[in-house]
N, C-alpha and C positions, 0 to 999 in steps of 0.2 A: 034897360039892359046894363049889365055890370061892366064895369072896364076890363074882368077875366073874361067875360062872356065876349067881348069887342077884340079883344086881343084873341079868342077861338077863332071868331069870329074870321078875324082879318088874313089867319089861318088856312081858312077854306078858302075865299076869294081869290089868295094867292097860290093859292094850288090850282087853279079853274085856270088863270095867266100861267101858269108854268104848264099844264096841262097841251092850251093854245097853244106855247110858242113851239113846242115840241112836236106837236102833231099837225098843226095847221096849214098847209102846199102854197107858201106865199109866193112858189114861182107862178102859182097861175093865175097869181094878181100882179107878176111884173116885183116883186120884193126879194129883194138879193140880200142877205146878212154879210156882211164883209168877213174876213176872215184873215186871218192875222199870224205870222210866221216867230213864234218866239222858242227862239235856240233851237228850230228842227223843227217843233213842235205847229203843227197846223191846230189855230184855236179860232173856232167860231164864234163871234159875237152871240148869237141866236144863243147857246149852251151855256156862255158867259153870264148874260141877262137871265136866265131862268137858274143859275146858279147862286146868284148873290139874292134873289125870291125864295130859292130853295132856302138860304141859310139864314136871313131872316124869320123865314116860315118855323125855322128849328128854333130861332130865339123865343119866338114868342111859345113853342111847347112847353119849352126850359121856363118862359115867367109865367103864364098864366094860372097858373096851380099859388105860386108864390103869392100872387097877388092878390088870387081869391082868399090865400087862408090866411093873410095879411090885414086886408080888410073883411074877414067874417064874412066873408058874402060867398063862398061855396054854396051850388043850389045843384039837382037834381038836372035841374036844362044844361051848367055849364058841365057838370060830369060828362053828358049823353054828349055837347056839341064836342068834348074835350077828345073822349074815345073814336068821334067817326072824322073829328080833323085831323088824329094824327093816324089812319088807316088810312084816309083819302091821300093824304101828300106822301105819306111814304108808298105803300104799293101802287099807286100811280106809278110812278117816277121806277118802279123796279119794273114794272107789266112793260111802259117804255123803252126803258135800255135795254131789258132782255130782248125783246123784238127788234134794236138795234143793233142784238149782237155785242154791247157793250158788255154786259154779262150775262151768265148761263141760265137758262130758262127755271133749271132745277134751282136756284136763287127763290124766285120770284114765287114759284110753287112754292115749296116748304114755307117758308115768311109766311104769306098770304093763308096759307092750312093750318101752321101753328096759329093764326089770328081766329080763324075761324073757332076752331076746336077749344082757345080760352077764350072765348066769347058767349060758346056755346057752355062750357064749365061753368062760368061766371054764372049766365044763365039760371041753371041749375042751383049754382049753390046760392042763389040771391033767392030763390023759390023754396027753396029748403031752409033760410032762413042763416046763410053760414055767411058769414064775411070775409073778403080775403082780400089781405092788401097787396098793395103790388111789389115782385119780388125783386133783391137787389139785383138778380140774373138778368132781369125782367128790365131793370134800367139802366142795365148796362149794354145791354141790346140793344135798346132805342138808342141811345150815346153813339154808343159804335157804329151804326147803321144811318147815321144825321150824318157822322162824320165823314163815313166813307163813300156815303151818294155824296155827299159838298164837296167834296177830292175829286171826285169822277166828275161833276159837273167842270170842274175847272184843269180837268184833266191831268190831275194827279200833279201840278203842279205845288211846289217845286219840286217836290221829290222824282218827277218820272227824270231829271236831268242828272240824276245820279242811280237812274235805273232801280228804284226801289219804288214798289207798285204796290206804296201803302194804304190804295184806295180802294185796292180788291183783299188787301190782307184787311182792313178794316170788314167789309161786307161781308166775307166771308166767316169769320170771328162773330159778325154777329148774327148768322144766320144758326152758327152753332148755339150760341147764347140762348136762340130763340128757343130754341130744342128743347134744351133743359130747362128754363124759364116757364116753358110749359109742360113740364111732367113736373116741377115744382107746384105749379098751379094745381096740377092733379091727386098729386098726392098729398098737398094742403088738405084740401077740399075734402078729401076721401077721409084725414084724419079727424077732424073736426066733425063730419058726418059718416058715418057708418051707413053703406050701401048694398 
C-alpha cells in the first residue's frame, strides 16, 4: 500500500472515531465528558476531541493527492479509497449535526444530492469515455466546508466571542459552492459529449 493510499486510509479510520464519539451513549456506561466554560461559552471535551480528528482528517485530504502525484504512485484503488474517504467524513459529520440541530437539515440534503448526482455524472461520463477534472468551484467547496464543520466542531471559536458565526457563514457558502460545482460538472460533461 502506498503512503497516499495510508494517509486515505487513516482518513476513514478517523472518521469511524469521530463517527463513535459523536453517537455513542457513554452515559450508559457511566462516561461523563467534562465540559468546560470559556468566556460564556459551554464547550465539551467529547466535540473538542472529535474536532482536532476532524481537522487532521481534513489535512490529510489536502496531502494525499500531493503525495500520490509526488511520488508517481496515483493508482486506480487510491482515487476509489480518496472519493469515499472524503464522502464518508464529511456527510457524516453534516447527517450528525443536522440531527443535533447544529444545522439545518436542508444543509445536509443538498450537499449529500449534489454528491450523489456528480457521482452519478461522473459515472456516466467515465462510461462514455469523457474525462472531467475536478472544478475550482468544486475545491473551493470542500475548503469552505473542512473549514466550517472544524469552526462548528470547536464551536466557532474565537470568533463566536465577537459574535460573528463564521462557521455557519462558512457552510453555508459552501453548500452554494456545491450547487454550481455541480451544474459545472454537468455542463462539462454535456459539452465534451453530445447527449
Amino acid at each position: 500500500m502506498t503512503l497516499a493510499n495510508k494517509l486515505t486510509l487513516s482518513r476513514i479510520i478517523m472518521t469511524i472515531i469521530i463517527i463513535f464519539l459523536l453517537l455513542f451513549p457513554f452515559y450508559s456506561v457511566n462516561i461523563v465528558f467534562p465540559k468546560y466554560n470559556v468566556s460564556g461559552i459551554i464547550v465539551d471535551l467529547k466535540y473538542i476531541l472529535s474536532g482536532i480528528l476532524f481537522l487532521v482528517a481534513s489535512i490529510t485530504d489536502l496531502f494525499d493527492g500531493i503525495v500520490a502525484r509526488s511520488r508517481k504512485e496515483v493508482t486506480d484503488t487510491g482515487k476509489m479509497l480518496d472519493a469515499i474517504a472524503d464522502k464518508v467524513l464529511v456527510n457524516s459529520v453534516l447527517v450528525i449535526f443536522a440531527s443535533n440541530g447544529f444545522i439545518s437539515p436542508i444543509i445536509a440534503v443538498i450537499y449529500i444530492f449534489r454528491d450523489e448526482v456528480v457521482n452519478a455524472l461522473k459515472m456516466y461520463a467515465a462510461k462514455n469515455g469523457v474525462v472531467v477534472a475536478a472544478s475550482t468551484s468544486g475545491k473551493i467547496k470542500t475548503f469552505a466546508m473542512l473549514s466550517g464543520l472544524t469552526l462548528m466542531f470547536f464551536y466557532n471559536l474565537p470568533f463566536e466571542l465577537i459574535n460573528i458565526r463564521v462557521d455557519e457563514f462558512l457552510i453555508y457558502f459552501a453548500t452554494i459552492m456545491s450547487i454550481v460545482s455541480g451544474f459545472e460538472y454537468y455542463f462539462s460533461i454535456m459539452k465534451k459529449k453530445k447527449v
